[in-house]
C-alpha positions in Angstrom: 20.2 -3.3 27.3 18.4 -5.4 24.8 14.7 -5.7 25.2 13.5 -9.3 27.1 11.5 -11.7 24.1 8.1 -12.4 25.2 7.0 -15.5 24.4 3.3 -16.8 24.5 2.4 -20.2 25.7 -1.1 -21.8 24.0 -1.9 -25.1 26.0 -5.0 -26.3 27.3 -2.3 -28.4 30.1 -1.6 -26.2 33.3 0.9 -28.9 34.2 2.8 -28.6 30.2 1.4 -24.8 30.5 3.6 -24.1 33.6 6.5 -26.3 32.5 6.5 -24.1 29.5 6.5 -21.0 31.2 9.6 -22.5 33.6 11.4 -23.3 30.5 11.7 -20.1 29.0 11.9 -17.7 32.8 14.6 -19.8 33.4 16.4 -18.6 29.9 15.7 -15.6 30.1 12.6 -14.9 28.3 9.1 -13.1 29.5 6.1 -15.0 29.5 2.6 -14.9 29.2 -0.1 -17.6 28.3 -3.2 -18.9 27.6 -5.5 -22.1 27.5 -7.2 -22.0 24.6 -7.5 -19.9 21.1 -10.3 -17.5 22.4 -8.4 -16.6 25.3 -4.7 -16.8 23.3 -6.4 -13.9 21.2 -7.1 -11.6 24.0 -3.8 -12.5 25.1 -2.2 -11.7 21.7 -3.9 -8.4 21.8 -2.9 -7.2 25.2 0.9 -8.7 24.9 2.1 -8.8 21.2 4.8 -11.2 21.5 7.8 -12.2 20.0 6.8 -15.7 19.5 3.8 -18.1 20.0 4.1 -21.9 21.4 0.5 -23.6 20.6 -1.1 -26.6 21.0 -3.2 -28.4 18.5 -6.0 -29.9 20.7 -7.6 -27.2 22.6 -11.3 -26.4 24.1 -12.9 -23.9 22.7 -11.0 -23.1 19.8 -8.0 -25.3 18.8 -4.3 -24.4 17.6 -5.0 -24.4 13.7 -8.0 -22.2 13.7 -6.4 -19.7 16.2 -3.4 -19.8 14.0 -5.6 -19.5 10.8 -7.3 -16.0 12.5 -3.7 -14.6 13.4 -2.0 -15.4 9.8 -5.3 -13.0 8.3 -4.3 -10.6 10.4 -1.3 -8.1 9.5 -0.3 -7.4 13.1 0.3 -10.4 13.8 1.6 -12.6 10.4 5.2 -11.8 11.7 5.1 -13.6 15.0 6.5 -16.9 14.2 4.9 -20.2 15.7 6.1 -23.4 17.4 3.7 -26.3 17.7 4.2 -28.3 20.6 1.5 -31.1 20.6 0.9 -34.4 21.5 -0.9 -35.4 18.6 0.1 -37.2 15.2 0.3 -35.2 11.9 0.6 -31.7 14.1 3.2 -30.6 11.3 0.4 -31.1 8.9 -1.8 -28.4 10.8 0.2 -25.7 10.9 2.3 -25.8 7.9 4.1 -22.1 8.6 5.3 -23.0 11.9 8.8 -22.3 12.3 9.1 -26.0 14.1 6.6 -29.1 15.3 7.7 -30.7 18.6 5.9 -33.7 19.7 4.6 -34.4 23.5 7.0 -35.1 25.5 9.6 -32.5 24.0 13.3 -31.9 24.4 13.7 -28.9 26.4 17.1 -27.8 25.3 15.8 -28.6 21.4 13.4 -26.3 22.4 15.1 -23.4 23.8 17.4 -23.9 20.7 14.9 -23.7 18.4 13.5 -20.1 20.0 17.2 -19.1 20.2 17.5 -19.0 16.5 14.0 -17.8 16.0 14.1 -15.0 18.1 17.9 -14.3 19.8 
């Protein structure tokens, strides 16, 4: 039996945080998650997942900067990234993400996208 994907959710919203993390349970996928880009490192350590959802405006440290320490790092330069945020010009922050969804998002565009990310 194949492996579950793990997926890491990045938002600084416990209500879009946990919506998230309903999203992909319910299809299938592990989860695990964090609220900022300190904490989504720790969490990145510990968890090595298959994929990252992150949010551009975080406490702390926010999506690009998190995403700029990851993509300098060879562990992790693989994992792709979805942005899901609710702010203008996101797709201009992270321009290696895999997709940009804007706040609110399509759920079933969303599991789609992952689908053909990871399987």
């Amino acid at each position: 039996m194949e492996k579950q994907k793990k997926i890491m959710v990045v938002d600084d919203d416990p209500v879009i945080l946990k919506y998230l993390v309903n999203i992909f349970n319910n299809n299938g996928y592990h989860t695990c998650e964090a609220q900022n880009g300190v904490e989504a490192m720790e969490v990145l350590v510990q968890e090595n997942p298959d994929l990252i959802t992150l949010d551009i405006q975080m406490p702390e440290e926010y999506g690009p900067r998190f995403f700029r320490r990851i993509s300098k790092d060879p562990r992790y330069t693989q994992i792709p990234v979805i942005v899901i945020s609710g702010v203008s010009g996101r797709h201009l922050a992270i321009n290696r993400a895999v997709a940009s969804l804007a706040k609110p998002f399509d759920p079933e565009q969303l599991i789609g996208i992952v689908k053909n990310t990871i399987g």
